[in-house]
PAFINU-760028 format. One record per residue (C-alpha): residue number from 1; x, y, z. Coordinates in steps of 0.1 Angstrom, whole numbers, plus 5000, padded with zeros to 4 digits. Layout:
<sites>
(site NUM (X Y Z))
...
</sites>
This chain:
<sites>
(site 1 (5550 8974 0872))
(site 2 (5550 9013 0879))
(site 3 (5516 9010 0886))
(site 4 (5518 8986 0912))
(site 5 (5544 9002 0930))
(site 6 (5524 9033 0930))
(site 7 (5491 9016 0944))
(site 8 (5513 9000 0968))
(site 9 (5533 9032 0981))
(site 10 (5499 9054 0985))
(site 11 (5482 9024 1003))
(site 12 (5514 9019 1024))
(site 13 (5513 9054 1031))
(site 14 (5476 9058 1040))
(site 15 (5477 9026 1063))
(site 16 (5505 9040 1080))
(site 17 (5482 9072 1092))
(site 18 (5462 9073 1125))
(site 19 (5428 9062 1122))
(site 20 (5413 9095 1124))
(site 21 (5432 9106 1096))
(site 22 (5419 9078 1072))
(site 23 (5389 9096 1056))
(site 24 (5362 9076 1036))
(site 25 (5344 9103 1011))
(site 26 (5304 9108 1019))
(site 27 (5294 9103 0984))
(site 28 (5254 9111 0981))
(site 29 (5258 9082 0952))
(site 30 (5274 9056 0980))
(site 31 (5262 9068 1012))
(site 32 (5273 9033 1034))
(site 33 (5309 9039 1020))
(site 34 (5328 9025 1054))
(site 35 (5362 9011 1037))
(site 36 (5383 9034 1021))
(site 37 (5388 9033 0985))
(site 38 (5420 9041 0966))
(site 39 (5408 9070 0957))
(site 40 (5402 9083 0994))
(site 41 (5436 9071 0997))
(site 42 (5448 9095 0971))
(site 43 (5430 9118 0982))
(site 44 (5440 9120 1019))
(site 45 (5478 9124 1002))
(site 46 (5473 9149 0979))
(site 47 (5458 9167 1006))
(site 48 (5489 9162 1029))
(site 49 (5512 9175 1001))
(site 50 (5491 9203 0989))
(site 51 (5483 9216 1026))
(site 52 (5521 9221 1032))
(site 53 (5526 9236 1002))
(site 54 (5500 9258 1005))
(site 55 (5497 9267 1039))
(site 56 (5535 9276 1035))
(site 57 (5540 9299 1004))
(site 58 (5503 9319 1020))
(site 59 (5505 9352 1028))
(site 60 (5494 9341 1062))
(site 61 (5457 9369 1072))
(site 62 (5451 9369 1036))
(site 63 (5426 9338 1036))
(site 64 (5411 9320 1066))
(site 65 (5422 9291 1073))
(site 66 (5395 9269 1067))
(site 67 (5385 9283 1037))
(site 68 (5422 9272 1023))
(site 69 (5413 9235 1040))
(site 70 (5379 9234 1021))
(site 71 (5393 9246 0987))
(site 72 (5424 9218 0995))
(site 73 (5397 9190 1005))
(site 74 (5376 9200 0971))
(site 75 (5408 9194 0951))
(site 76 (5419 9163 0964))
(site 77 (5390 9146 0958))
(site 78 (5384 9163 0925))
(site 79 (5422 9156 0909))
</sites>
């Protein structure tokens, strides 16, 4: 039952976004990915949690700002 309520929150969460913010993963394996998965899902909140975080405890100058979005975006979809 954890489970469920987990898969339910994240979707619940990630339907709630604006459409520009729900992100489908370009996979060169699946390349006419359209629908999101759960694990784009996932992936769109980890980045929302970790970008706060981050972005927040940085010394701010030290690292560019997209770099810290690219290294974010590489983690989320690797976790």
């Amino acid at each position: 039952m954890p489970g469920l309520a987990v898969y339910s929150l994240v979707w619940w969460w990630f339907l709630g976004l604006r459409s520009r913010e729900q992100t489908v993963a370009n996979e060169p394996w699946y390349p006419h990915e359209t629908n999101p998965s759960f694990v784009d899902a996932m992936a769109a909140l980890r980045r929302h949690f970790w970008g706060e975080r981050i972005s927040a405890a940085s010394a701010h100058g030290a690292i560019s700002d997209e770099i810290i979005e690219a290294m974010i975006d590489a983690l989320a979809l690797a976790a």
